[in-house]
C-alpha positions as CSV (number, residue, x, y, z in Angstrom):
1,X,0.0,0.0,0.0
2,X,2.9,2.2,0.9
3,X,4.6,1.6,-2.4
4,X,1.3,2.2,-4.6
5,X,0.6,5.7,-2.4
6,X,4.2,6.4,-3.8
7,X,3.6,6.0,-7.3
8,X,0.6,7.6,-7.2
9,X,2.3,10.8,-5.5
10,X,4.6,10.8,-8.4
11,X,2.3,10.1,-10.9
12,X,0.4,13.2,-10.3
13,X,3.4,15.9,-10.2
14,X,4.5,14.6,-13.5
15,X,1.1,14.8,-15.0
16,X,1.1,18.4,-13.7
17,X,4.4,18.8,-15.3
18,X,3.9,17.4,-18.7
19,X,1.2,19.8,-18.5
20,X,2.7,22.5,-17.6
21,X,5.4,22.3,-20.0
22,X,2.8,21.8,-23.3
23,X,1.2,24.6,-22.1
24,X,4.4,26.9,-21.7
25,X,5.1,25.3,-25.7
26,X,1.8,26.3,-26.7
27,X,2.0,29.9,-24.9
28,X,5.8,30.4,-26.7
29,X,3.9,29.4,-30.0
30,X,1.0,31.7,-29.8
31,X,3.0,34.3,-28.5
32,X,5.9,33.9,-31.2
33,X,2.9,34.0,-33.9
34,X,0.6,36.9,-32.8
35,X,3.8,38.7,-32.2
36,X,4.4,38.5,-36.6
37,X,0.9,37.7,-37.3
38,X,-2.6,40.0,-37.3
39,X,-5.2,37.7,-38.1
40,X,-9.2,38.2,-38.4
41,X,-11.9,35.8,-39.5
42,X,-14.3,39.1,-40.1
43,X,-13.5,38.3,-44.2
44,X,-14.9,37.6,-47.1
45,X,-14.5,37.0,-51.0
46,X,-15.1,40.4,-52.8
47,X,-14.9,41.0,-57.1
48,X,-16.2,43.8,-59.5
49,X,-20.0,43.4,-60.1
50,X,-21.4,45.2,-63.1
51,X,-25.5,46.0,-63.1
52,X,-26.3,45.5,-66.6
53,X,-29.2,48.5,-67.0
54,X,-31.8,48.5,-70.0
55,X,-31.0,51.9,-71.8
56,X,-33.8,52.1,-73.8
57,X,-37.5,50.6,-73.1
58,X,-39.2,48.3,-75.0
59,X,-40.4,44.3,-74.6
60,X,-38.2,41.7,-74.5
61,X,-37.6,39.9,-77.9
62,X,-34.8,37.0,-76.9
63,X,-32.7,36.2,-74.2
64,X,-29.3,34.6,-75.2
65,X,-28.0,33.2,-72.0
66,X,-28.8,31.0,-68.5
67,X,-28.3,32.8,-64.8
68,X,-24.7,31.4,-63.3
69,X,-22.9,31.1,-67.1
70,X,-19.9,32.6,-68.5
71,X,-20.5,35.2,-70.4
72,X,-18.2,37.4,-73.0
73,X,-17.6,40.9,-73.4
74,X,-19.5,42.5,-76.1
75,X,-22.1,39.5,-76.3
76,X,-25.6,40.2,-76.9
77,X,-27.5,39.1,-74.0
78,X,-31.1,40.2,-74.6
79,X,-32.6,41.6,-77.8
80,X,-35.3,44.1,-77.4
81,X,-38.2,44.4,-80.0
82,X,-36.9,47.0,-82.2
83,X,-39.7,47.7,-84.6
84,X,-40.8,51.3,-83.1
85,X,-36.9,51.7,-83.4
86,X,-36.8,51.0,-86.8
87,X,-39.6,53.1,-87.7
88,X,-38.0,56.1,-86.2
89,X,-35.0,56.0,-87.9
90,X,-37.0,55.8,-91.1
91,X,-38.9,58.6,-90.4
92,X,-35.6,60.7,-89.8
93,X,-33.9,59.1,-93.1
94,X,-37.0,60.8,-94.6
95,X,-37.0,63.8,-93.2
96,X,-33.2,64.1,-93.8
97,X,-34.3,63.2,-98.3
98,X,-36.7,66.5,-97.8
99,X,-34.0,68.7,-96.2
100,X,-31.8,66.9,-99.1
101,X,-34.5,68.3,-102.0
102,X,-34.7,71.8,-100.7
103,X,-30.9,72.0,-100.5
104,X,-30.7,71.1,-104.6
105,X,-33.9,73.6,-105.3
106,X,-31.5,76.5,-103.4
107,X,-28.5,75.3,-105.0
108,X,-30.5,75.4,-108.8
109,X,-32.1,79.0,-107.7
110,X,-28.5,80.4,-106.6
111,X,-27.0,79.0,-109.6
112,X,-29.9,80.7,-112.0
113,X,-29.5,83.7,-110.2
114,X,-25.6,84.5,-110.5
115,X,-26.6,83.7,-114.3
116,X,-28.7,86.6,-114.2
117,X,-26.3,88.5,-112.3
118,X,-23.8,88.0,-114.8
119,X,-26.4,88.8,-117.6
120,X,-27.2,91.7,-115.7
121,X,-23.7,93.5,-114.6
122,X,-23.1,93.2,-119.0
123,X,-25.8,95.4,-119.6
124,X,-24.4,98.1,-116.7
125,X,-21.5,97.9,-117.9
126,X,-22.8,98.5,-122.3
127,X,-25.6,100.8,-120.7
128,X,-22.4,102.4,-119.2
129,X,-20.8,102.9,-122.6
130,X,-23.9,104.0,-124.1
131,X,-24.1,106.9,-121.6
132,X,-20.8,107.9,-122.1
133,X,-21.5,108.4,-125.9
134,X,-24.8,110.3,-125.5
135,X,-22.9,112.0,-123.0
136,X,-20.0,113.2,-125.0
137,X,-22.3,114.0,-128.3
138,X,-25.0,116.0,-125.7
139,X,-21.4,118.1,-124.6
140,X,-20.0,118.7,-128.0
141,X,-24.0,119.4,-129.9
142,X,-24.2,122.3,-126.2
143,X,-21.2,124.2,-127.7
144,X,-22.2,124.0,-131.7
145,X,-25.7,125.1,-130.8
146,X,-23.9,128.2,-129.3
147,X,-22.0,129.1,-131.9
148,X,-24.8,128.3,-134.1
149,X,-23.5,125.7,-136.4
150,X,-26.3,123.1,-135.6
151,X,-30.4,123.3,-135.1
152,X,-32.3,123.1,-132.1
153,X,-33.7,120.1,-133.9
154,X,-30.3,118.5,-133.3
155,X,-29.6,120.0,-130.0
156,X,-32.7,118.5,-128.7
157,X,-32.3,114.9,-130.4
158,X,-28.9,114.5,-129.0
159,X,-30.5,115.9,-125.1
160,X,-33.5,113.2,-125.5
161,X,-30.7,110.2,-126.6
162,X,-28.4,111.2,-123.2
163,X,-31.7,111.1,-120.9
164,X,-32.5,107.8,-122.8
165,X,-29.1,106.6,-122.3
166,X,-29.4,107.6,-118.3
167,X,-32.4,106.2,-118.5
168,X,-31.4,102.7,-119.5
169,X,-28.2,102.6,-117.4
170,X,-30.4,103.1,-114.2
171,X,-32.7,100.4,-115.5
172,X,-29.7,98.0,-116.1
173,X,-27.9,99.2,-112.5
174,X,-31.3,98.2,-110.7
175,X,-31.8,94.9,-112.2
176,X,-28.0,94.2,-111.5
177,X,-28.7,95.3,-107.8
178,X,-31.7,93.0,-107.7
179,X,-29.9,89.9,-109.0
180,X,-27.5,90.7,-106.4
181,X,-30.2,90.9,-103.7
182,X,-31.7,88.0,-104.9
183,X,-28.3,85.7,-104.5
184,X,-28.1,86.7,-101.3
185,X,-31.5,85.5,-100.4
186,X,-31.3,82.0,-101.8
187,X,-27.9,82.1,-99.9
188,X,-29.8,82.7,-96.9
189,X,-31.7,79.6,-98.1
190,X,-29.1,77.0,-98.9
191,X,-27.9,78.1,-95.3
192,X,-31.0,77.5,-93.8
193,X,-31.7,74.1,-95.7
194,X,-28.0,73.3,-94.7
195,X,-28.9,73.5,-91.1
196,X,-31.8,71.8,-91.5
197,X,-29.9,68.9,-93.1
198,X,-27.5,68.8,-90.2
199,X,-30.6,68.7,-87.8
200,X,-31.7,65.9,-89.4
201,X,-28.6,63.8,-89.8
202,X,-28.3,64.2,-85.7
203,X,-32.1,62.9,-85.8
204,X,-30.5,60.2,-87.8
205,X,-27.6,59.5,-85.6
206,X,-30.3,59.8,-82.4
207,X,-32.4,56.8,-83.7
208,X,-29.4,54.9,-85.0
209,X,-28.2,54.9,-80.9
210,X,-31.4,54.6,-79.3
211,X,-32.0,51.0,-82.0
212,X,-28.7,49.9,-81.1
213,X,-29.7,50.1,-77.4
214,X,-31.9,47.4,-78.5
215,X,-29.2,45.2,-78.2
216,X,-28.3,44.5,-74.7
217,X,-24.4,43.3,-74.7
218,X,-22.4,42.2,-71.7
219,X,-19.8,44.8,-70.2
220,X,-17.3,42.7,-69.4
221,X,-16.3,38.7,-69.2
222,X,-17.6,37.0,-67.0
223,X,-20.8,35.0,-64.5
224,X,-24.4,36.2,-64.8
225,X,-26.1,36.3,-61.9
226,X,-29.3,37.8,-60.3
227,X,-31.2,37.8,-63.8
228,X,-34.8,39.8,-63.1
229,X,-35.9,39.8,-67.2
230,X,-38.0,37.0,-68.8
231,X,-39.2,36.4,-72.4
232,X,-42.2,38.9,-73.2
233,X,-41.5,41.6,-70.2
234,X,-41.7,45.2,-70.7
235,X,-38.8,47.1,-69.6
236,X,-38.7,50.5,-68.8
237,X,-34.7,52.6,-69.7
238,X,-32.6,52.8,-66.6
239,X,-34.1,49.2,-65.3
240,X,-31.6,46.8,-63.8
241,X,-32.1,43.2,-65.3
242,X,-29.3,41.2,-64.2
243,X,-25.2,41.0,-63.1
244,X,-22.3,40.1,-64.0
245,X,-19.1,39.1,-61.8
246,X,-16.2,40.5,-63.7
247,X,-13.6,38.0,-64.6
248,X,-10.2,38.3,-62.6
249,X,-12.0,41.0,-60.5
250,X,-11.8,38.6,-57.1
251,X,-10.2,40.2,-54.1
252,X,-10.5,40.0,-50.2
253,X,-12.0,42.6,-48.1
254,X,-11.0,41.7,-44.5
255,X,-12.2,43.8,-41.9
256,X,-9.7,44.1,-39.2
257,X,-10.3,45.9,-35.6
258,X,-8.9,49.7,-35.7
259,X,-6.2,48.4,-32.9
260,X,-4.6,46.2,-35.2
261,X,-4.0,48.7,-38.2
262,X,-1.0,50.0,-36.4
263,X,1.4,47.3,-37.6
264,X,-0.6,46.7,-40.7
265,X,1.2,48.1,-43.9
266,X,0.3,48.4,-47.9
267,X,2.6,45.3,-49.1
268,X,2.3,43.4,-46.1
269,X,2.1,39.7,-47.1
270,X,-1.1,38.0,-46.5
271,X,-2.1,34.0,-46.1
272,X,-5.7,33.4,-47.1
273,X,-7.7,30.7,-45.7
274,X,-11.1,30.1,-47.4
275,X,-14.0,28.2,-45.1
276,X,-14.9,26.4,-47.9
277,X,-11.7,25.2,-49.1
278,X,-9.6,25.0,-45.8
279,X,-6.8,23.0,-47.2
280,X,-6.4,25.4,-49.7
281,X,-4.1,28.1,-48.8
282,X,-4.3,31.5,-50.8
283,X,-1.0,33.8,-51.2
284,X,-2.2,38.0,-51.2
285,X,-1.0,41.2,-50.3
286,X,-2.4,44.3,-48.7
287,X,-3.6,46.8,-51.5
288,X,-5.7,49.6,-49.7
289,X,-7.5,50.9,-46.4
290,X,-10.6,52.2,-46.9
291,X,-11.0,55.9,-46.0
292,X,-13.9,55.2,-43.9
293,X,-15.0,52.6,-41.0
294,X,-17.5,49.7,-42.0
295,X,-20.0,51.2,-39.2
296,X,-19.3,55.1,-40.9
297,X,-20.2,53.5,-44.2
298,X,-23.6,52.0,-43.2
299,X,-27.0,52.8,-44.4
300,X,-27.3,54.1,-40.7
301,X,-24.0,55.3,-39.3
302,X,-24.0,55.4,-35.1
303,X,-24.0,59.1,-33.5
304,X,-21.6,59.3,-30.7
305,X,-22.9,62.7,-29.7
306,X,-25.2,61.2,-26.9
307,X,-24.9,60.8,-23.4
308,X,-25.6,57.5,-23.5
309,X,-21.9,56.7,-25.4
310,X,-20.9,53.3,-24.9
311,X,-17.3,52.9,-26.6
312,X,-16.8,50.2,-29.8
313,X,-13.7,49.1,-31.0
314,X,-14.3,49.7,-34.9
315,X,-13.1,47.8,-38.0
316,X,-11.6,49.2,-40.9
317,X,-12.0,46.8,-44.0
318,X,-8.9,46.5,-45.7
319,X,-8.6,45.4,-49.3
320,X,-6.1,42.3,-50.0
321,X,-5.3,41.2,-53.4
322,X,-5.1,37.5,-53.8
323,X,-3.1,35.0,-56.0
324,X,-5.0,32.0,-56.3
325,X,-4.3,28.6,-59.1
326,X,-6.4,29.0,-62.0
327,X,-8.8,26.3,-60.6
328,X,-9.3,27.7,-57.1
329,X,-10.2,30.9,-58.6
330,X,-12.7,29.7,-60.6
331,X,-14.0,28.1,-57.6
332,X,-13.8,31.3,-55.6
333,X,-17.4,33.6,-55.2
334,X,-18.2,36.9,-53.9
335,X,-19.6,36.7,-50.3
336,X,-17.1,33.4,-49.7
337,X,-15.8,33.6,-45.7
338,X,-12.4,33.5,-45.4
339,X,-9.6,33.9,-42.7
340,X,-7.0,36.7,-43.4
341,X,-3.6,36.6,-41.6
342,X,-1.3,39.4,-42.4
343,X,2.5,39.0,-41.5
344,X,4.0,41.9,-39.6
345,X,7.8,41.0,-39.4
């Protein structure tokens, strides 16, 4: 009895001891780790989503793809009845062939009329030499008459042929002035059906957009997701109808407590654990802080200026850029809960 009291005396400080010692280890391990290492399992997946927004309103011809598919940039994904489209842009087209006819009809009119200004500044200009004649033989028949070497029949003749001549030059200046005038009104047209023309060719351009809006293409590669359009619906312009996550978009957003941003620096290296693929381990590095706290951010940000202040540590989320394999990545999905540890040495 004696001996088995003995044994079981030193069977007890050992036990003690053995467990005292592992948890000394375990103490030097966690403390040699959280002295290099921040960690927080307040993660998650993140990626670029884009809203994919109806431009134009109309009913819903065809859809071309299945919710969670890959998708490519520049695909068409839905196809809007165009026909009220279509008949737009053919009324602007015709609109634009009127403008089109009343620019010729000005261009024909100011071509006719520099004809008849041309027509018209010859006969100033033989009106002008006929006046210049009757002029000269009025002068010279003035100082015969004096001297009495012609009759007052002659005198008078040669008077009545100047006042014709004056006569006929002003008739030929006026007409010249009204050709003129009249240039510069079917000018004034061709300007006017110029401008009209333009107008219509922006008409043109205008429905051109608006039918191409029709066409409802992907903005970038990748999943569709959260599709709210079926076959036969009426959209209305501005309405969202589904999502896409962006290919190679996927990044961490790990929300870490505002005491633990001091040792917490843009480069520092980061190992990702995902819940959902724990023996996967995921190589990042810290991008970004965001300017503002998650709570700051919210929908309803908390007042402090209350007397009843009760004081929260706050997290900052923190954007970590991630290197996954090729298939882990296409594995990965936004909203995904992962555990972030960022080394500090």
């Amino acid at each position: 009895m004696t001996t088995e009291k003995k044994k079981k005396n030193i069977v007890v400080p050992i036990i003690l001891g053995v467990l005292l010692v592992i948890g000394i280890v375990f103490g030097i391990i966690e403390w040699n780790y959280y002295s290099k290492h921040v960690d927080t399992d307040d993660a998650q997946i993140d990626g670029d989503i884009s809203p994919v927004v109806a431009r134009v309103g109309g009913y819903v011809k065809d859809i071309n793809f299945e919710e969670n598919t890959r998708v490519t940039e520049g695909q068409v994904l839905v196809k809007l009845d165009d026909n009220d489209y279509k008949v737009k842009l053919e009324q602007a087209q015709s609109g634009q062939k009127g403008a089109s006819a009343g620019v010729g009809v000005a261009q024909s009119q100011i071509a006719a009329t520099e004809a008849n200004t041309s027509t018209a500044k010859a006969n100033v200009a033989a009106a002008k030499v006929k006046l210049n004649l009757a002029q000269k033989d009025y002068d010279r028949y003035a100082n015969l008459i004096k001297d009495g070497s012609i009759t007052q029949q002659a005198f008078d003749q040669a008077k009545a042929a100047k006042e014709s001549a004056q006569a006929a030059y002003q008739a030929a200046v006026d007409q010249y002035n009204a050709a003129v005038k009249q240039v510069g009104t079917t000018q004034s047209q061709l300007a006017v059906s110029s401008n009209v023309i333009s107008q219509r060719q922006s008409d043109i351009d205008f429905a051109k957009l608006q039918l191409s809006y029709t066409d409802i293409k992907a903005p970038a590669t990748g999943i569709v997701s959260k599709k709210n359009v079926q076959k036969g619906q009426l959209v209305q312009a501005g309405q969202s109808l589904f999502s896409i996550v962006n290919d190679g978009s996927i990044y961490v957003t790990a929300n870490f407590k505002e005491t633990q941003l001091e040792k917490i620096k843009e480069g520092s290296k980061v190992e990702i654990e995902v819940d959902a693929y724990p023996d996967q381990k995921i190589e990042g590095e810290v991008y970004n802080f965001s300017p503002i706290t998650g709570a700051k951010g919210s929908l309803l940000p908390p007042d402090n200026a209350t007397g009843n202040f009760v004081k929260v540590v706050q997290r900052v989320p923190v954007k970590i850029k991630i290197h996954p394999s090729k298939e882990l990545l296409a594995k990965l999905r936004p909203g995904m809960s992962v555990k972030a540890s960022v080394s500090v040495n």
